[in-house]
C-alpha positions in Angstrom: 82.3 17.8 10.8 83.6 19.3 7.2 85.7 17.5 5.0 88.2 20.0 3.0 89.1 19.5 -0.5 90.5 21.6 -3.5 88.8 22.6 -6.3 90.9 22.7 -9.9 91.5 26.4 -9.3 93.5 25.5 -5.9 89.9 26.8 -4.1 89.1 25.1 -0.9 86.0 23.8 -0.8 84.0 23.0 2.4 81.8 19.5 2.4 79.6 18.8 5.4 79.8 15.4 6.3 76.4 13.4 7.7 76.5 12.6 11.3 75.1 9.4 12.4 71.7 10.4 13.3 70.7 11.7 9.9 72.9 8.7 8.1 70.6 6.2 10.4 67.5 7.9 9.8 67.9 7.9 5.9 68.5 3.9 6.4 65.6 3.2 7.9 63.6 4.9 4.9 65.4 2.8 2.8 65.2 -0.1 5.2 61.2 0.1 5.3 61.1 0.4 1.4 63.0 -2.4 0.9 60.9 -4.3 3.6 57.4 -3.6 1.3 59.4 -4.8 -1.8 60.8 -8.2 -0.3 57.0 -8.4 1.1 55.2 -8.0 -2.3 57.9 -10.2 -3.9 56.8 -13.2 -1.8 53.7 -12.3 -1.3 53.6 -12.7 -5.2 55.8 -15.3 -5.3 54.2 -18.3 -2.7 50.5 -16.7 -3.2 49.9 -15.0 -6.7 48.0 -16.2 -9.4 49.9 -15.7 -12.5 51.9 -19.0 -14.4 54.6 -17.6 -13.4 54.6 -17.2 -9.7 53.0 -20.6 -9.6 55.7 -21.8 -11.6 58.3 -20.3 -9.3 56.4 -22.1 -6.1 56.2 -25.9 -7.6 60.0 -25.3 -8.6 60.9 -24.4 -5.0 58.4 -27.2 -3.8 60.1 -29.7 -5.4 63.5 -28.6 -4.6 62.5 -28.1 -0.9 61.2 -32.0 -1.2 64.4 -33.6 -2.8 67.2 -31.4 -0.6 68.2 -32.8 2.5 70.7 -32.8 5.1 72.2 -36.4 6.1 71.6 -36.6 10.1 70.2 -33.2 10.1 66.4 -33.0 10.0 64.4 -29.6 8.7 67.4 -29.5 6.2 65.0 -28.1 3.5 63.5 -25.2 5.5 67.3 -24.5 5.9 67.5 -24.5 2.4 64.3 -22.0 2.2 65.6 -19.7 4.7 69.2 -19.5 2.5 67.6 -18.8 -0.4 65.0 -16.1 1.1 68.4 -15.0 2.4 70.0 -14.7 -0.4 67.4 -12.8 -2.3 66.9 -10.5 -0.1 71.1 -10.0 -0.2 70.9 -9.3 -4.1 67.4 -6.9 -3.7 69.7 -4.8 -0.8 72.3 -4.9 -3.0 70.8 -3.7 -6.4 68.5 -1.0 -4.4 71.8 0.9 -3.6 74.2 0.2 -6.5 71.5 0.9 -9.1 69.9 4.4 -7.1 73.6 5.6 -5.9 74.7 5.2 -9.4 71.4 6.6 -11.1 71.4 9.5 -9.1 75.1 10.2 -8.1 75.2 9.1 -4.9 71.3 9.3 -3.4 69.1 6.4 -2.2 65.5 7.4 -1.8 66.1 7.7 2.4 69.6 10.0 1.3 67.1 12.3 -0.9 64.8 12.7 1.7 67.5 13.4 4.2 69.2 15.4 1.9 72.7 13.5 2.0 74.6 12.1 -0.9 77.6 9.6 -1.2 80.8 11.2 -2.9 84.2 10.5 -3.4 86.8 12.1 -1.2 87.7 14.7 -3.1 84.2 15.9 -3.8 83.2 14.7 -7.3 80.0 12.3 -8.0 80.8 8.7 -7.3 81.1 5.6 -10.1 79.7 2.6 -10.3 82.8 1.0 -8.8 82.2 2.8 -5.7 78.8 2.1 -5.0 79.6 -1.7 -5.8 82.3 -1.7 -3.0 80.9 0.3 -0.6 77.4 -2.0 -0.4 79.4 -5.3 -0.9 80.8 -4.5 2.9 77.2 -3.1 4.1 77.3 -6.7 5.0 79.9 -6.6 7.7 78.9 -3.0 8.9 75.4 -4.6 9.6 77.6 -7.0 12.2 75.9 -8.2 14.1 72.6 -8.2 13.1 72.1 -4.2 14.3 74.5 -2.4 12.4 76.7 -2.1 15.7 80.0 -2.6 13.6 79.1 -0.1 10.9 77.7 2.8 13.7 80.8 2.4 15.7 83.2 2.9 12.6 81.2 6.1 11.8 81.2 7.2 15.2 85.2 6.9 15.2 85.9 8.2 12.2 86.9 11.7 11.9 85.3 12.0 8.3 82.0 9.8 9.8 83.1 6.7 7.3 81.6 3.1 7.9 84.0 0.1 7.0 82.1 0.5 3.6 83.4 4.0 2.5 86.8 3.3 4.0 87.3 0.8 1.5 85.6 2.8 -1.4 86.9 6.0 -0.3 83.9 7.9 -0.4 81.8 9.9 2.1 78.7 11.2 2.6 77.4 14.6 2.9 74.9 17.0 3.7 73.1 19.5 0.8 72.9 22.3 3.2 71.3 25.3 1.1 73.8 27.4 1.2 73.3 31.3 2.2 72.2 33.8 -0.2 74.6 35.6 -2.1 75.0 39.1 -1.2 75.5 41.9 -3.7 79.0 42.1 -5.0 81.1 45.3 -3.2 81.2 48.8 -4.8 84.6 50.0 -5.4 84.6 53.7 -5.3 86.1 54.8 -9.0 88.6 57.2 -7.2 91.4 55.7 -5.6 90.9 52.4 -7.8 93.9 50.7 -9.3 94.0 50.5 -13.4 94.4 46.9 -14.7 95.4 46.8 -18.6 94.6 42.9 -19.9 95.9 41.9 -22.9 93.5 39.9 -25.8 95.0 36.9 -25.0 94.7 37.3 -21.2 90.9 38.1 -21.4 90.5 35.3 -23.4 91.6 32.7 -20.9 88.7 34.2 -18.9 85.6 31.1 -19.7 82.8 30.7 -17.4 84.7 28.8 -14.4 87.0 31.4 -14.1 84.1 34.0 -13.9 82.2 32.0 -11.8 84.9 31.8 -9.4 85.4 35.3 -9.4 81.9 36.6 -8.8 81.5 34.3 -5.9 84.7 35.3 -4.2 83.3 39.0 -4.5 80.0 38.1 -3.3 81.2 36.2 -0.3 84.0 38.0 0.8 82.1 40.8 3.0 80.2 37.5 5.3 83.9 36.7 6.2 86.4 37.6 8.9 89.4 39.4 7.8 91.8 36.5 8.0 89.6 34.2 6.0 89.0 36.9 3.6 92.6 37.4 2.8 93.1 33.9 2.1 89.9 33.5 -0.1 90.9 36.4 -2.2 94.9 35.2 -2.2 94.0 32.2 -3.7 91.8 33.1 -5.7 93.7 35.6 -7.5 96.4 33.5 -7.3 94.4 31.1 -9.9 93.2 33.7 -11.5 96.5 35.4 -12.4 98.2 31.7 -13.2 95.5 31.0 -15.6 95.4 34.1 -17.1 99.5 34.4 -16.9 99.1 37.7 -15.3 101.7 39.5 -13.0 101.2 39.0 -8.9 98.4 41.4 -7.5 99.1 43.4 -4.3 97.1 42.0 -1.3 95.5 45.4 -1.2 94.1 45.0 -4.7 93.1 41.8 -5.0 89.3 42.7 -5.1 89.5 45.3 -7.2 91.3 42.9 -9.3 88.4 40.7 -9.3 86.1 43.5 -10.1 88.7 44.7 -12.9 88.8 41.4 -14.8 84.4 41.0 -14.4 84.6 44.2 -16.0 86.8 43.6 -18.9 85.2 40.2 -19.8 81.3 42.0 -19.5 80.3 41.0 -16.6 80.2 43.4 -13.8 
């Protein structure tokens, strides 16, 4: 599965979205970290020897003691059980936010697995997202097994769970993409002329080249239809930015080349 977006220069841009297996796979990494952590925690909490986890154990002691339930015996070990509930809540919780947001969009089991959460149309997540996104990991986990939050990702055609519906984000894989190839040679003879004007040339920054050199590079590893349509749009930005005259299909490379050569490039 790909999710399409558009870059600024009208570009489309190909994201490969996670499938289950490898989304499952990084949250079980994540799931066994945050198993070690909640294990140290009350392994420091009910047995350490410091003031303050022995501190932290009379205070739960004591409010264990005084909390009942009227006509409901074990009501404090109820009360124990909510509270090692609800810690562990706020530790899932603060182990995404706080990584996703640190790293734009990558838990440690997402690094290994090379995914990363982003927003739908491609750019690095906010805090915002991450917040609503883990706030409903609760109801994805439904019920008990993440069943509610593997089915949604199973049906949707982007591979969201209830979480990044809400959020609008999705996650994707870091494929390394292919080597670049060796931009084409345009024979000199035959080769259209292309006059730019200062003012043209200096609308060229480093997006603009950037775009250009990677169209050029790309172009040959394509079929012909895609090609025409990589090159037409891109020299369609090109010329807009630049507030250049349309190009004719047939010299839209050397077009490319032309301009690479003008700014220093090529």
């Amino acid at each position: 599965m790909r999710q399409v977006v558009r870059s600024p220069e009208q570009v489309e841009l190909m994201l490969p979205l996670a499938g289950p297996t490898s989304r499952i796979l990084a949250y079980a990494i994540d799931w066994a970290i945050l198993l070690l952590v909640k294990l140290s925690l009350w392994v420091g909490v009910f047995f350490g020897l410091t003031k303050t986890a022995s501190w932290v154990r009379r205070l739960i002691d004591r409010l264990a003691a005084g909390w009942t339930v009227p006509d409901m015996p074990g009501g404090a070990v109820l009360y124990l059980i909510l509270v090692i509930w609800l810690v562990g809540w706020v530790l899932d919780l603060g182990y995404f936010v706080f990584l996703e947001s640190a790293t734009g969009g990558q838990s440690v089991g997402k690094r290994i697995m090379k995914l990363r959460v982003v927003r739908d149309d491609g750019f690095p997540i906010e805090l915002r997202h991450s917040v609503i996104r883990n706030l409903l990991r609760a109801v994805d986990e439904l019920p008990g097994t993440y069943v509610v939050g593997l089915v949604a990702t199973i049906v949707s055609d982007q591979g969201k769970r209830l979480g990044d519906v809400a959020a609008g984000t999705i996650v994707v894989r870091l494929d390394r993409p292919l080597a670049p190839g060796a931009m084409p040679i345009l024979p000199a003879e035959g080769r259209p002329e292309f006059t730019f004007a200062h003012a043209q040339l200096a609308r060229v920054g480093r997006t603009e080249v950037a775009l250009a050199l990677e169209t050029l590079r790309r172009i040959d590893t394509l079929d012909p239809e895609r090609r025409a349509q990589v090159l037409e749009r891109t020299v369609a930005a090109l010329c807009a930015h630049m507030e250049y005259p349309p190009v004719a299909a047939d010299e839209r490379a050397a077009f490319l080349r032309a301009v690479l050569e003008a700014v220093g490039v090529a």
